[in-house]
NUGUZA-225272 format. One record per atom (N, C-alpha, C, O): residue in three letters; atom name; x, y, z. Coordinates in nm, 2 decimals, always signed. Layout:
% NUGUZA-225272
<"ALA"; "CA"; <X; Y; Z>>
...
END
This chain:
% NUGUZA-225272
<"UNK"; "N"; <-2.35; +0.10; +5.17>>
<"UNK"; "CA"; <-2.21; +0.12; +5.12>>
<"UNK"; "C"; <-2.16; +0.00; +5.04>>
<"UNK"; "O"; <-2.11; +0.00; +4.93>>
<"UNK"; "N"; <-2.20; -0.12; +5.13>>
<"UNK"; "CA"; <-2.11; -0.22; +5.01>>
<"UNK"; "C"; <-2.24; -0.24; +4.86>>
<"UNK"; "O"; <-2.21; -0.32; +4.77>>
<"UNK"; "N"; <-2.34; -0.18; +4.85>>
<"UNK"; "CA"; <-2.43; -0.19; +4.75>>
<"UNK"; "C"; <-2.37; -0.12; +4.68>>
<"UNK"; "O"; <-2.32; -0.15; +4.58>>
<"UNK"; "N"; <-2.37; +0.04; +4.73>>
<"UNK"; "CA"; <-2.28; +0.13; +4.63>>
<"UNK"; "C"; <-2.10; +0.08; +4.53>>
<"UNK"; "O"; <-2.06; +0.09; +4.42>>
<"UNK"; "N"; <-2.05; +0.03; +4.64>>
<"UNK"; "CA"; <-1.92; -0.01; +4.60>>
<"UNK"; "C"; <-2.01; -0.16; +4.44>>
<"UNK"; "O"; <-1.99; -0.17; +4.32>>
<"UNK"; "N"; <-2.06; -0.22; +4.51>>
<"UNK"; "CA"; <-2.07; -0.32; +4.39>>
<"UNK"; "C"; <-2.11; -0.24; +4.29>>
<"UNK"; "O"; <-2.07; -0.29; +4.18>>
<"UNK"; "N"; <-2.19; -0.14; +4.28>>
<"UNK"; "CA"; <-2.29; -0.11; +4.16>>
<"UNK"; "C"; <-2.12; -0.01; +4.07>>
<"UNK"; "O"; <-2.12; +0.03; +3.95>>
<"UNK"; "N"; <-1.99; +0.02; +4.16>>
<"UNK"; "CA"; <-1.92; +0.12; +4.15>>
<"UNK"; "C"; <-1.79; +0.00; +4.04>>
<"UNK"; "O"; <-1.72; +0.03; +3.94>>
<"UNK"; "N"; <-1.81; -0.16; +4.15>>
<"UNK"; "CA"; <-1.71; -0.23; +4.04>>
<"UNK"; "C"; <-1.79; -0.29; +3.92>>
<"UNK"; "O"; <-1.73; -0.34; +3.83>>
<"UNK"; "N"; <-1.92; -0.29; +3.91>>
<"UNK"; "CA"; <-1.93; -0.32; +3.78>>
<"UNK"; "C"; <-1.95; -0.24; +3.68>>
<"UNK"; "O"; <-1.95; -0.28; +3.56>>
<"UNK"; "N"; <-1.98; -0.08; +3.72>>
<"UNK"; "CA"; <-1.96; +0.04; +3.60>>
<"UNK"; "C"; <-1.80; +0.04; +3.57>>
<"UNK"; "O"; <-1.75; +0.09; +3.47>>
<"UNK"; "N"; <-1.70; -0.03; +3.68>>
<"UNK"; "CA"; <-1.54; +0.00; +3.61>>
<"UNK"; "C"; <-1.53; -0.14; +3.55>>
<"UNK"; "O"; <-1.43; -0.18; +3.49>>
<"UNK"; "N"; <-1.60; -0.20; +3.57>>
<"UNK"; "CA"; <-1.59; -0.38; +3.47>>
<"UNK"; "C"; <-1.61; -0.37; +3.30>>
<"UNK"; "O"; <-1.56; -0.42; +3.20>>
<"UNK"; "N"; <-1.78; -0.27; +3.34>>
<"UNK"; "CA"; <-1.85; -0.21; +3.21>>
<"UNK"; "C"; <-1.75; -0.14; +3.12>>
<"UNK"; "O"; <-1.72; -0.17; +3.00>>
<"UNK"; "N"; <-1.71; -0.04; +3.19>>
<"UNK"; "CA"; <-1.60; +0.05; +3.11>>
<"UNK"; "C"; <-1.51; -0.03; +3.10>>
<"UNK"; "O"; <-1.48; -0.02; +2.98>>
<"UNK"; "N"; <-1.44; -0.11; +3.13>>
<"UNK"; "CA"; <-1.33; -0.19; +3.09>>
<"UNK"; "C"; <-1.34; -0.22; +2.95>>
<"UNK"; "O"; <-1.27; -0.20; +2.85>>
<"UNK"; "N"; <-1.47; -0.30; +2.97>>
<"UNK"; "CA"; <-1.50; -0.41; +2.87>>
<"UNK"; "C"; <-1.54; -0.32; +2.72>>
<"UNK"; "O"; <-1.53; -0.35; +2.60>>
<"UNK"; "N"; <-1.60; -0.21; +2.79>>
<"UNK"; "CA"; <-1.64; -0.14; +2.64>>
<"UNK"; "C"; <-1.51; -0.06; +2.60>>
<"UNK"; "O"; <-1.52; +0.03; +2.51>>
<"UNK"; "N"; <-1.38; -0.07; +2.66>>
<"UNK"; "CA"; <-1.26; +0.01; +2.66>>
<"UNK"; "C"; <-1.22; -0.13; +2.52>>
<"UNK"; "O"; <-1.19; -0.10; +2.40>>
<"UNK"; "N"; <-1.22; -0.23; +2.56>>
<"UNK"; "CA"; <-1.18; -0.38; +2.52>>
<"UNK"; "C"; <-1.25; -0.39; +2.39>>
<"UNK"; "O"; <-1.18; -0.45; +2.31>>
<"UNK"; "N"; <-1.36; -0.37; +2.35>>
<"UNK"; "CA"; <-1.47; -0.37; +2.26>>
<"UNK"; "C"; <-1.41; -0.30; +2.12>>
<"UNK"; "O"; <-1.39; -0.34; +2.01>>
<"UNK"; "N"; <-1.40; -0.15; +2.20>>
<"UNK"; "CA"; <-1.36; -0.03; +2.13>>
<"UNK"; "C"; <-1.21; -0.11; +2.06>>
<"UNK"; "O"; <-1.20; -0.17; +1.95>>
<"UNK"; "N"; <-1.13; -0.10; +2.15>>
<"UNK"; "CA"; <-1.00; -0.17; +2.07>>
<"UNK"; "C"; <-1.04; -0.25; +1.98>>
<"UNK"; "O"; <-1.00; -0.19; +1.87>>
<"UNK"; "N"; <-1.10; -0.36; +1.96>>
<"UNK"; "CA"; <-1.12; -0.50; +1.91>>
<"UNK"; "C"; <-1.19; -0.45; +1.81>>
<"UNK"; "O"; <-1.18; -0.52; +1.72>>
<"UNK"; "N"; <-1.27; -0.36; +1.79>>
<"UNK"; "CA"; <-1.33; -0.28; +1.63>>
<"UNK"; "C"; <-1.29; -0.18; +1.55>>
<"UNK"; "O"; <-1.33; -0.14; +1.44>>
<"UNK"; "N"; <-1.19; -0.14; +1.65>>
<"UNK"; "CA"; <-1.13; -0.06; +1.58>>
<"UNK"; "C"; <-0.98; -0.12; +1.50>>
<"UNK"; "O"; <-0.91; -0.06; +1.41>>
<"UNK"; "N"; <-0.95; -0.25; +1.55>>
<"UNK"; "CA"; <-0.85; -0.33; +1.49>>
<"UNK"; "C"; <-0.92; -0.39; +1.34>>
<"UNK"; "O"; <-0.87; -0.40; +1.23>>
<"UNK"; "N"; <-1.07; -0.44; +1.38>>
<"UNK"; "CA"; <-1.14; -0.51; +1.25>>
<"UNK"; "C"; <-1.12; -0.39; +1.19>>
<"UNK"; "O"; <-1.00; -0.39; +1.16>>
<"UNK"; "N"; <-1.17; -0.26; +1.16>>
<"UNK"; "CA"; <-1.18; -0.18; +1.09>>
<"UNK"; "C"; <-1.04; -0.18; +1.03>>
<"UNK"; "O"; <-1.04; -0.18; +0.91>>
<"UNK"; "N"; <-0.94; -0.18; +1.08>>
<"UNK"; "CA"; <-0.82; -0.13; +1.01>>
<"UNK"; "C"; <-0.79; -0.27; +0.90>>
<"UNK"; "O"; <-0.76; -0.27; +0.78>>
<"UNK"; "N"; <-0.81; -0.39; +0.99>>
<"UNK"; "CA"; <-0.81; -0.53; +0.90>>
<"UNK"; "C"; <-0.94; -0.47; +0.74>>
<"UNK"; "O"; <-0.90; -0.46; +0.63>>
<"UNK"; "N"; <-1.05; -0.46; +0.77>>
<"UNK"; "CA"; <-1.11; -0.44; +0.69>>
<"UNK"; "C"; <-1.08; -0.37; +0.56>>
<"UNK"; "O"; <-1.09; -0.42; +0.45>>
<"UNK"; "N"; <-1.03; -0.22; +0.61>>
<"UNK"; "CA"; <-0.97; -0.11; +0.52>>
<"UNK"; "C"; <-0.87; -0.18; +0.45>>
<"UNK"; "O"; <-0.86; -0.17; +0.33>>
<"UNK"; "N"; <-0.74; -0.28; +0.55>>
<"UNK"; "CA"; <-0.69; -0.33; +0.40>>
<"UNK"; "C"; <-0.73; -0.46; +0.32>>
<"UNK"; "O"; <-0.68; -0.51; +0.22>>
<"UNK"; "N"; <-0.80; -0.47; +0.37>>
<"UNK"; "CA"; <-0.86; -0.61; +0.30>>
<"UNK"; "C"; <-0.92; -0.52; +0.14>>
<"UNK"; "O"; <-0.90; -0.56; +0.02>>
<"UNK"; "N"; <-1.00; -0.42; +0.19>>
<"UNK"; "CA"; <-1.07; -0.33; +0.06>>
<"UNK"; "C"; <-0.99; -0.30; +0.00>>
<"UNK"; "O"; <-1.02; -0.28; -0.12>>
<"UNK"; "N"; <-0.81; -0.27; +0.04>>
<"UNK"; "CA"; <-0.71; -0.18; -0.03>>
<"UNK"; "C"; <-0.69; -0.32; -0.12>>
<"UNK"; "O"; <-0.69; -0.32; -0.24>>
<"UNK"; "N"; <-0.68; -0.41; -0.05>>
<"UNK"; "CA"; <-0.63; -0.56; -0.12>>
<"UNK"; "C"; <-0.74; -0.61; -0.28>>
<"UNK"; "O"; <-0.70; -0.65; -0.39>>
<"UNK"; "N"; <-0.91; -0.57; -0.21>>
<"UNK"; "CA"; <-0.96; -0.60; -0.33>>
<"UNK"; "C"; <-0.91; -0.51; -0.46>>
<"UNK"; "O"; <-0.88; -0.55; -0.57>>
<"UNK"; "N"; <-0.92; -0.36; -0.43>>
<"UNK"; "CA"; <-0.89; -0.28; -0.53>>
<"UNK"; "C"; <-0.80; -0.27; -0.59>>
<"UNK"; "O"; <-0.81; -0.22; -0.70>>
<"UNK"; "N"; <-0.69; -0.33; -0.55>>
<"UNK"; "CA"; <-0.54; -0.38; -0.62>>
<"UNK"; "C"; <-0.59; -0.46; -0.73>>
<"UNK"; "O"; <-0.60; -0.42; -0.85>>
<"UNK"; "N"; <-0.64; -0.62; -0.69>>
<"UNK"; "CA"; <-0.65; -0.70; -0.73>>
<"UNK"; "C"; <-0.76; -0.67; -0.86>>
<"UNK"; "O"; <-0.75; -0.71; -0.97>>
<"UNK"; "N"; <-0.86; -0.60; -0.82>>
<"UNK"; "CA"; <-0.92; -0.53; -0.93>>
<"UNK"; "C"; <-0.87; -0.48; -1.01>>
<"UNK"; "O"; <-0.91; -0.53; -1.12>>
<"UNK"; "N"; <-0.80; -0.37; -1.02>>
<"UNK"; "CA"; <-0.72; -0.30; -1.12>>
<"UNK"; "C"; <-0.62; -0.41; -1.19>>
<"UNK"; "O"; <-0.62; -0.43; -1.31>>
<"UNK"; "N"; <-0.50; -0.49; -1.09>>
<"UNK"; "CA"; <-0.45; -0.58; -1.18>>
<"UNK"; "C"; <-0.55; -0.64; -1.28>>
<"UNK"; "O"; <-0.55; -0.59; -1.40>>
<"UNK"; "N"; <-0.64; -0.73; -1.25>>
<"UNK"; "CA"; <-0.74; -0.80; -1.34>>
<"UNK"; "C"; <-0.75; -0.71; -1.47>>
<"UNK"; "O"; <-0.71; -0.74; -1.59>>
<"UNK"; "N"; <-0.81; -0.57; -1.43>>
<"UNK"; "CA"; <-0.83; -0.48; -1.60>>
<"UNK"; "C"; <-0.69; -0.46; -1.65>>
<"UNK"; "O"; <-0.65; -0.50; -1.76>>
<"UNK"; "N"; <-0.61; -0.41; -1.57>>
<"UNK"; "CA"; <-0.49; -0.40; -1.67>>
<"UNK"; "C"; <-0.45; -0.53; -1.77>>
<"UNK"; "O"; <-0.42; -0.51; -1.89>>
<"UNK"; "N"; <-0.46; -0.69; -1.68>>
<"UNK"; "CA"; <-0.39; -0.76; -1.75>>
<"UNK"; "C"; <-0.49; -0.80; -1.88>>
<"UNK"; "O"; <-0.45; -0.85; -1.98>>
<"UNK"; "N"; <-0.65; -0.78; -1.83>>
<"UNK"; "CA"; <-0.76; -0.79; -1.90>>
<"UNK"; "C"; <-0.74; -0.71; -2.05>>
<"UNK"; "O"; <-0.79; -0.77; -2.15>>
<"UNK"; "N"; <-0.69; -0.60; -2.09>>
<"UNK"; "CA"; <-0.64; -0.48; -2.17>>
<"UNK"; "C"; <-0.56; -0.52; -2.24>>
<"UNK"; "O"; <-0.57; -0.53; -2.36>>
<"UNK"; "N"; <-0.44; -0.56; -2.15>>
<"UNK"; "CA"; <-0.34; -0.58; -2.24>>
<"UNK"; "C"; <-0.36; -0.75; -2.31>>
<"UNK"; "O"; <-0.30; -0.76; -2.41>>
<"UNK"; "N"; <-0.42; -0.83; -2.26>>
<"UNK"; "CA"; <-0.44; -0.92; -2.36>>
<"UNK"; "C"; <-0.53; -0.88; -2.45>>
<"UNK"; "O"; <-0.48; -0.91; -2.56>>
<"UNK"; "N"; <-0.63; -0.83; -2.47>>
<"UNK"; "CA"; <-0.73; -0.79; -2.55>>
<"UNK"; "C"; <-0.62; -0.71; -2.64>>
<"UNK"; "O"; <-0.62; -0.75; -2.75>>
<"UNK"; "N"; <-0.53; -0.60; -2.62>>
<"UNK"; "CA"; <-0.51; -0.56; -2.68>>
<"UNK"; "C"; <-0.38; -0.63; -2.78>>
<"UNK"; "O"; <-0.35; -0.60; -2.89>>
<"UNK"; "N"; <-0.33; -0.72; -2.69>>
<"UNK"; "CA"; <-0.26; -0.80; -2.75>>
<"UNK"; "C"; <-0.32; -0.89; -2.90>>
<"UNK"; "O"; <-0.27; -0.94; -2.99>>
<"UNK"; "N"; <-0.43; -0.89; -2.87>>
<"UNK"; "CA"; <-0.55; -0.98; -2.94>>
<"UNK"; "C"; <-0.55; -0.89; -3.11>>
<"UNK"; "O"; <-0.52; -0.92; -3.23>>
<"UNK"; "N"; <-0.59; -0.77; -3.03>>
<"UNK"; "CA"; <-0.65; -0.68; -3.14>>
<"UNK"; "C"; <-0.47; -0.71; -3.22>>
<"UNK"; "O"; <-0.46; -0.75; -3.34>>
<"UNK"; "N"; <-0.36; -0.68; -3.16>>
<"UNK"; "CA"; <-0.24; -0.66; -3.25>>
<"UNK"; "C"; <-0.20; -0.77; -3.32>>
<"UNK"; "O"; <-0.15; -0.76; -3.43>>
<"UNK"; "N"; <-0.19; -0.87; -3.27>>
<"UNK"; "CA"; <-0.23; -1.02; -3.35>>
<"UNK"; "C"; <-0.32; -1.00; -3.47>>
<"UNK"; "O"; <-0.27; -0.96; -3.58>>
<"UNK"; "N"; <-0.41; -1.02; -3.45>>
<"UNK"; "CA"; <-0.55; -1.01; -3.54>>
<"UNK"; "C"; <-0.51; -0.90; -3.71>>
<"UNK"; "O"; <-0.52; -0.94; -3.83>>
<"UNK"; "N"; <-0.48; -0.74; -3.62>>
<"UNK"; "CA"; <-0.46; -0.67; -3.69>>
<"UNK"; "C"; <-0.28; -0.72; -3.84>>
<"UNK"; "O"; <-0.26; -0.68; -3.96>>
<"UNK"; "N"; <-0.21; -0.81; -3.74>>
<"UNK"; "CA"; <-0.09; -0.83; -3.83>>
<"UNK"; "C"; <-0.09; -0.91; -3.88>>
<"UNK"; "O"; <+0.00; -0.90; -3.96>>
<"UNK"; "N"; <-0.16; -1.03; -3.91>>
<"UNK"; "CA"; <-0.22; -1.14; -3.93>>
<"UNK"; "C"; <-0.36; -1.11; -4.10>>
<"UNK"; "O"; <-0.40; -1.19; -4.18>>
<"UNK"; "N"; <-0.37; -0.96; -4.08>>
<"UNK"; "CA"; <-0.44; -0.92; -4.21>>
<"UNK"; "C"; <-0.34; -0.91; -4.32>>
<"UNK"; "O"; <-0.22; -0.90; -4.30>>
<"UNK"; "N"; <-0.41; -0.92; -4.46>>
<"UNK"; "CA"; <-0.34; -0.93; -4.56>>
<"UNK"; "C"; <-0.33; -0.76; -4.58>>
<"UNK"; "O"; <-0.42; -0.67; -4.56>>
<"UNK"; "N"; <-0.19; -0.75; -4.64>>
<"UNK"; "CA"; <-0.19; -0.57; -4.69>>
<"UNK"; "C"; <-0.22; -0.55; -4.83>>
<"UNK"; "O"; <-0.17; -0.62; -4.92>>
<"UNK"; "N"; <-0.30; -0.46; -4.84>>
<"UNK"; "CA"; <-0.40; -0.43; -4.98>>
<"UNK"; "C"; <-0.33; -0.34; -5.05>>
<"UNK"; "O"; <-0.38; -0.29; -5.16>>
END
């Protein structure tokens, strides 16, 4: 009896802990997702502002020609 009872508190110790586990990766995951939401922002800003200078460049460049 008391062998059964111990073998009984540490399957509810086990499940605790993998109850605790579960939480605790399923929190990284959601940290993670926005961390990716954060790169992809930051990515897109980069090309947009990357664009509009370049394109800024080309309209410079382009006004800056003599007219024929």
């Amino acid at each position: 009896a008391l062998e059964r009872r111990l073998h009984e508190l540490l399957q509810r110790r086990q499940q605790d802990r993998i109850v605790e586990l579960e939480a605790a990766l399923d929190g990284a995951q959601r940290r993670l997702q926005e961390r990716e939401r954060e790169v992809v922002w930051w990515r897109d800003a980069a090309k947009l502002v990357s664009h509009r200078r370049d394109e800024s460049r080309r309209l410079r460049c382009t006004a800056s020609e003599p007219v024929r």
